[in-house]
N, C-alpha and C positions, 0 to 999 in steps of 0.2 A: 504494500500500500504506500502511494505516494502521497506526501504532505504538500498542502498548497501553499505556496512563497506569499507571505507575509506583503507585498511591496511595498505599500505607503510606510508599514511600520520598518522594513529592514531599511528605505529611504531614510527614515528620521535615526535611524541609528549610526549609518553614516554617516550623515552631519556633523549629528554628536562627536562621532570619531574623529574628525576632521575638526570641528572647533576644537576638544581638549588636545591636539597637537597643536592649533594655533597658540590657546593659551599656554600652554607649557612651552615654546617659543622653538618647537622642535623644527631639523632642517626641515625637514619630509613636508612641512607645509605649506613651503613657500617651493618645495620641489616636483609636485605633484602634477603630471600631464592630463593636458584631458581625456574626456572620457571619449571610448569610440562610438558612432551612430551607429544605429541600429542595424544599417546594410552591411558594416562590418564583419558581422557575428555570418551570413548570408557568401561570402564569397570567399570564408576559410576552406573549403572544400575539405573540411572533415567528413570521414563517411558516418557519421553519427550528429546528432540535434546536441550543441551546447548545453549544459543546465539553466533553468531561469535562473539561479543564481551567482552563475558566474557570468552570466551577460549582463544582469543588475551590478555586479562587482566591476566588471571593465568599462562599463557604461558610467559608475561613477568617476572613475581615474585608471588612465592607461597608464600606471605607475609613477614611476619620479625619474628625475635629470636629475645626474651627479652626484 
């Protein structure tokens, strides 16, 4: 049985994520790339469907510079 992804709430938790590195002055958050569109996820030619929650995860930051 699969569990249906949260989004607005795993959205808000992000945030969160991302302000307490702002406040604690860490690099990572001034290092942060954006997130990828959605057609992204669509022309990795994996022979398999991404999870909704790592397209929710790359969507919100395509990781950090430096």
């Amino acid at each position: 049985m699969t569990e249906e992804v949260d989004e607005p709430r795993l959205g808000e938790l992000l945030a969160a994520f991302e302000r307490a590195w702002q406040r604690l002055g860490a690099p990572i958050a001034t290092a942060l790339r954006r997130g990828l569109a959605d057609d992204a996820f669509t022309a990795t030619g994996l022979p398999f469907e991404m999870p909704r929650e790592l397209r929710i995860w790359w969507s919100w930051h395509d990781g950090a510079d430096g």
